[in-house]
C-alpha positions as CSV (number, residue, x, y, z in Angstrom):
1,X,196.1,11.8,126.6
2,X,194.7,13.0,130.3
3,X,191.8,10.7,131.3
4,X,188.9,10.7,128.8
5,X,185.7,10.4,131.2
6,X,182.4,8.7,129.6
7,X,179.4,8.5,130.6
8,X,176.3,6.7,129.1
9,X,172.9,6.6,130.4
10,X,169.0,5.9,129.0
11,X,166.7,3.2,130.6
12,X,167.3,-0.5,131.2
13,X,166.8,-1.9,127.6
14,X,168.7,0.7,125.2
15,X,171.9,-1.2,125.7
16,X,173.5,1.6,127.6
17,X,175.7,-1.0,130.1
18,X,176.6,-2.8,126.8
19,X,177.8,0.3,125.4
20,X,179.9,1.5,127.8
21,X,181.3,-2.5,128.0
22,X,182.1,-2.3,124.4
23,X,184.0,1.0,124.8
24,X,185.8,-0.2,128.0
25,X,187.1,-3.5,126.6
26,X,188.1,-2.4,123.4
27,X,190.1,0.0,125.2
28,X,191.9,-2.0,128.1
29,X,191.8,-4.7,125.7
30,X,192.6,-4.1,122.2
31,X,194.3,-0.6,122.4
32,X,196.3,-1.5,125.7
33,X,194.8,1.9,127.6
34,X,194.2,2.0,131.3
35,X,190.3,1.8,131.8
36,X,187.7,1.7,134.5
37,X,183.8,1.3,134.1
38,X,181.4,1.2,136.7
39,X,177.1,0.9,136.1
40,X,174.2,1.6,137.8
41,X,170.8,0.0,137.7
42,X,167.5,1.4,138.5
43,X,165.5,-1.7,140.6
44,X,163.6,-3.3,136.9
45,X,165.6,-4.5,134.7
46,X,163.8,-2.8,131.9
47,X,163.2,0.9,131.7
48,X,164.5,1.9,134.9
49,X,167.3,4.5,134.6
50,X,170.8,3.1,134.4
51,X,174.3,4.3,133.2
52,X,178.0,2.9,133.0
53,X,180.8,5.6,133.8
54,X,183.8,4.5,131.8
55,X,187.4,6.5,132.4
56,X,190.3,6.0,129.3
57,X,194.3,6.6,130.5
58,X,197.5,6.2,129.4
59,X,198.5,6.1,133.1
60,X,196.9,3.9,136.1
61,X,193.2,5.8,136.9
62,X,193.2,7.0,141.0
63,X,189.5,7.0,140.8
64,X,186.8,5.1,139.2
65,X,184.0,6.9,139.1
66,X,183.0,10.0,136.3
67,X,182.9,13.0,138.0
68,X,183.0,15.8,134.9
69,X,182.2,13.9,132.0
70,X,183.7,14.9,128.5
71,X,181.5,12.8,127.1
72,X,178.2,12.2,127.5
73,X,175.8,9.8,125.4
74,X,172.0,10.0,126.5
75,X,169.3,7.9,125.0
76,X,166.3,9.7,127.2
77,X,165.0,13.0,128.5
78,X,165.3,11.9,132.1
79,X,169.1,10.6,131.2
80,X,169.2,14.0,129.7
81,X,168.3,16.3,132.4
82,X,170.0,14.3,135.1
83,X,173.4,14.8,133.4
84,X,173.6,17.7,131.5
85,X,174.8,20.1,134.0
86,X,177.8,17.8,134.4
87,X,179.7,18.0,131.1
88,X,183.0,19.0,131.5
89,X,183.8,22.7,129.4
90,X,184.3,21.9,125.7
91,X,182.9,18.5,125.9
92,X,180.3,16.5,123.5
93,X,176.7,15.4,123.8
94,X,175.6,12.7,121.7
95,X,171.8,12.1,122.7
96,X,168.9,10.1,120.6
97,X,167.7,12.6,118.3
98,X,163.7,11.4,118.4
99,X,163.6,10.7,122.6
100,X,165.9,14.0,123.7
101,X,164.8,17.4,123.1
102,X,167.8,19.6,123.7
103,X,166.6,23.3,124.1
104,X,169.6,25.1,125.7
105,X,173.1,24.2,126.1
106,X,176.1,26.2,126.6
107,X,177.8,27.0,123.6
108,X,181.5,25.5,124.1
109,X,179.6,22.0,125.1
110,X,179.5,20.9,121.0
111,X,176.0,18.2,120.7
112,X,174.9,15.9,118.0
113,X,171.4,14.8,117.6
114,X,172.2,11.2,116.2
115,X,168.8,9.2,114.9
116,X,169.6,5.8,116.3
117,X,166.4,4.4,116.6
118,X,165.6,5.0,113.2
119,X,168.5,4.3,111.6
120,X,168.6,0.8,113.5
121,X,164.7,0.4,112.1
122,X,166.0,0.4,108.9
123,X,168.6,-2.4,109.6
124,X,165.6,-4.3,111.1
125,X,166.5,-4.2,114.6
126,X,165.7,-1.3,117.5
127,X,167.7,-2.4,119.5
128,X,170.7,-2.2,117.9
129,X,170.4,1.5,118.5
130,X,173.6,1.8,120.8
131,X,175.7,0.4,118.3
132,X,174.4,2.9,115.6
133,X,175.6,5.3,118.5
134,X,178.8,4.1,119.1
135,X,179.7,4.2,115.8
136,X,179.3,8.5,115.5
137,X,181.0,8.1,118.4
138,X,183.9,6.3,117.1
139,X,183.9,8.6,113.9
140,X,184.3,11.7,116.1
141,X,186.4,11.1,118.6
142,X,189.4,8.8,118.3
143,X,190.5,7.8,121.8
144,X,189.5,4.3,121.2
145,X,190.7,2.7,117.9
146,X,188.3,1.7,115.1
147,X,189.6,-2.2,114.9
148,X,189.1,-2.1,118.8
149,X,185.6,-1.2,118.5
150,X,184.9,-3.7,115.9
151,X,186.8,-6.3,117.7
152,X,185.0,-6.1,121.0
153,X,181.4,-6.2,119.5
154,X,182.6,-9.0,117.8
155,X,184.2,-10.7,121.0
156,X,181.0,-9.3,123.5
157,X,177.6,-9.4,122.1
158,X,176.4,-13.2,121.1
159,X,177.3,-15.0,118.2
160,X,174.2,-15.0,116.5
161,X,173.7,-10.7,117.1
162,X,177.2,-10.0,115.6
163,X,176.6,-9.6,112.4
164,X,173.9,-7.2,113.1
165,X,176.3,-5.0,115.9
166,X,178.7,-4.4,113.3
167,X,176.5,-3.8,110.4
168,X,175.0,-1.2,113.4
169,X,178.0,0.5,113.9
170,X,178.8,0.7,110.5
171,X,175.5,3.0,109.8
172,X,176.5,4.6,112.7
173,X,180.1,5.7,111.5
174,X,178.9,6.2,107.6
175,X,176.4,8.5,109.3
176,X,176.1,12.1,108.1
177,X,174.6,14.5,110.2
178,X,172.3,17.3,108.6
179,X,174.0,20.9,109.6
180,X,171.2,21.5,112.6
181,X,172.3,18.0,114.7
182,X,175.7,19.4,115.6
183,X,175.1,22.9,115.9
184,X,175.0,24.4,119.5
185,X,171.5,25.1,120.6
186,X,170.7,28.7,122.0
């Protein structure tokens, strides 16, 4: 595997740096990879525009930061139309379905429209809405292993918010998306 570049961004709040934590640990960690992960803040601490860039090797990473992302998760419009442009050729978009209107896209960039909010309303908790996320994530792309995602929600969010993480990512990985969420838009 070549260097899988991440990125995640949304607004302070959305979990977006715990997200790209999760994935970075349970790589380095758990699946032995070679992993970098860098954030960003906007100045509040909630709803300002942040991110966390995180870069997956089999071999020692040169440079830290994302430059052409393969992946990108968004969880807002702004997070959206910042990063967009940026997606490597052939890569994925995973944005919140019910704060991201996708119009246009090119057509070899493959999207999925993924109802996080909702579907962590139904589990009782909004805010588990990254973890809904990173479960379709783990389902469709395999770079970081199932048990590793598990094991570093387990061994990164508190003790008293695991059992709603996992039961998160779960729904998130069970999820089956209707024929227009993955479709490329034209």
């Amino acid at each position: 595997m070549s260097n899988l570049q991440i990125k995640v961004s949304g607004f302070g709040g959305q979990g977006v740096i715990l997200l790209g934590t999760i994935i970075g640990k349970a790589a380095a960690v758990y699946d032995n990879k070679h992993v970098t992960m860098t954030r960003s803040y906007g100045p509040e601490a909630r709803g300002g525009a942040c991110s966390a860039q995180v870069i997956i090797g089999n071999q020692p990473i040169d440079y830290p930061y994302v430059t052409c992302p393969e992946v990108l998760i968004v969880f807002s419009q702004e997070a959206y139309k910042k990063n967009v442009r940026d997606i490597a050729e052939g890569g994925i978009l995973f944005y919140e379905k019910d704060l991201t209107a996708v119009k246009k896209i090119s057509p070899i960039i493959r999207t999925h429209a993924i109802p996080s909010i909702r579907i962590a309303e139904r589990l009782g908790n909004r805010v588990a809405m990254n973890m809904v996320m990173l479960g379709f994530f783990a389902k469709t792309n395999h770079a970081v292993s199932l048990e590793s995602l598990r094991k570093a929600i387990q061994t990164t969010v508190p003790p008293k918010l695991i059992n709603i993480n996992l039961a998160a990512f779960e729904e998130g990985y069970a999820y089956q998306p209707k024929a227009e969420e993955f479709q490329n838009l034209q």
